[in-house]
C-alpha positions, 0 to 999 in steps of 0.5 A: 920926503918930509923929515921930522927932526928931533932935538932932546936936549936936558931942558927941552924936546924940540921938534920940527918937520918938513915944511913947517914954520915954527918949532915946538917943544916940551920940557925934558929933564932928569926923569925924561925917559925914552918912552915919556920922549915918544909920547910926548913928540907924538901928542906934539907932531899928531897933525903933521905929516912926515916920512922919516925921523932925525933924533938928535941925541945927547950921548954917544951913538953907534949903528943908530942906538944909544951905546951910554945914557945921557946924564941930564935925563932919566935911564933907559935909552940905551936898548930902546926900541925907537922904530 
């Protein structure tokens, strides 16, 4: 199974897939909202292939959702439809 992993931090989205050798990334930031993050990780992994997604996310998560929005990024993460 290849994974595709995602790290949002405040600065930077970083992403990385099974069998890859380097990361890639793009800037995040205050006005970073959860679809901006998706489009942007699509655009990034469009020519690798992966089964499942690993996001690492800067807030607190409870049953696989965001329960608070992160402070360093735009509002709308919790209650985003991430599948």
């Amino acid at each position: 199974m290849n994974v595709l992993a995602i790290d949002i931090g405040g600065t930077h989205v970083k992403i990385l897939a099974t069998g890859q050798k380097e990361r890639r990334e793009f800037e995040s930031g205050s006005t970073l909202t959860p679809a901006m993050m998706v489009a942007g990780v699509q655009k990034l992994a469009d020519d690798w292939r992966y089964d499942a997604v690993s996001i690492g996310y800067p807030g607190p998560v409870l049953r696989n959702r965001p329960v608070a929005e992160p402070h360093n990024l735009a509002k709308g993460w919790v209650g985003f439809d991430f599948d």
